[in-house]
N, C-alpha and C positions, 0 to 999 in steps of 0.2 A: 286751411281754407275756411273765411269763413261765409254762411248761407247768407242769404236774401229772403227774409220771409214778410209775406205781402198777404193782406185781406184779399178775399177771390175782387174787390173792384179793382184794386191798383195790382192784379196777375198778369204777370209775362212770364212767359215760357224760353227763360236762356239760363245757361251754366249757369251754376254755385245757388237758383233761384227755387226757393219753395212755395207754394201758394196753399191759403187755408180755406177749404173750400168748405167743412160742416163745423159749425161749432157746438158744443154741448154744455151746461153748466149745472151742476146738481145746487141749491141753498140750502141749507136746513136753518131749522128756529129750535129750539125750547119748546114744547108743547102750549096752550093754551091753558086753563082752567075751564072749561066747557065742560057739560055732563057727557057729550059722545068724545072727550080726550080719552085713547087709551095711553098714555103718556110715554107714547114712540114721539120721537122730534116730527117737525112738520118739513114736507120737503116741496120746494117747487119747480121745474126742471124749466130751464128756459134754453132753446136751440135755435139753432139757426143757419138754412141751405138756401144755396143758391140753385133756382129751379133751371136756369138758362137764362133769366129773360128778365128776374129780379132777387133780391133775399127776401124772403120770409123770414118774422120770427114768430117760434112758436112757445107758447105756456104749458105746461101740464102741470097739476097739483091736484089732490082729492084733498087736502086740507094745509090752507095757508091762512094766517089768519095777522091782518094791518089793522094798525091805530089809526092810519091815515091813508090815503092815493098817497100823498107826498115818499110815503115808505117804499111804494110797491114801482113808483117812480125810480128814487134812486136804484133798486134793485136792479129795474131795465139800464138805466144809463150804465152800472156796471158790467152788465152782463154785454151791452155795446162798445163800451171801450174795452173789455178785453177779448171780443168778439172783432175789433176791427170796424166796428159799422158808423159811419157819420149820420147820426139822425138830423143834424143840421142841414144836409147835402139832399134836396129834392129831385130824384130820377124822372125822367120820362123815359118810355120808352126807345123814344130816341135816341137818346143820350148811352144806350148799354150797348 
């Protein structure tokens, strides 16, 4: 048998079918060079639940540290393709 595994948008509820409803993702870095580095890697936790009504996604990090947004960008796009989420795809509330 093999499953069906679907982002909570495109979830149906039939045989063989899984739906993924929280996502989690840990990154880490290399520390920086800063005077407050204790030179533990950097981690920034980026998740993602569906409340009923829409996904949220959320950041945590007490030290992340980019060259650029361009960086902190691709990191979200990864963290939505393997979360399932089309940032191209505009919801109303209508539409859920």
């Amino acid at each position: 048998m093999k499953l069906k595994i679907n982002p909570w948008e495109k979830a149906s509820f039939e045989d063989d079918t899984v739906n993924i409803d929280d996502v989690s993702v840990q990154y880490m870095q290399n520390p920086d060079c800063t005077e407050d580095s204790d030179g533990d890697p950097q981690t920034i936790i980026i998740s993602s639940r569906n409340n009923g009504i829409a996904r949220f996604i959320n950041i945590s990090t007490t030290n992340w540290s980019i060259g650029s947004v361009d960086e902190l960008v691709q990191i979200i796009n990864d963290f939505c393709n393997r979360a399932g989420i089309d940032l191209n795809k505009e919801q109303s509330h209508e539409e859920i």
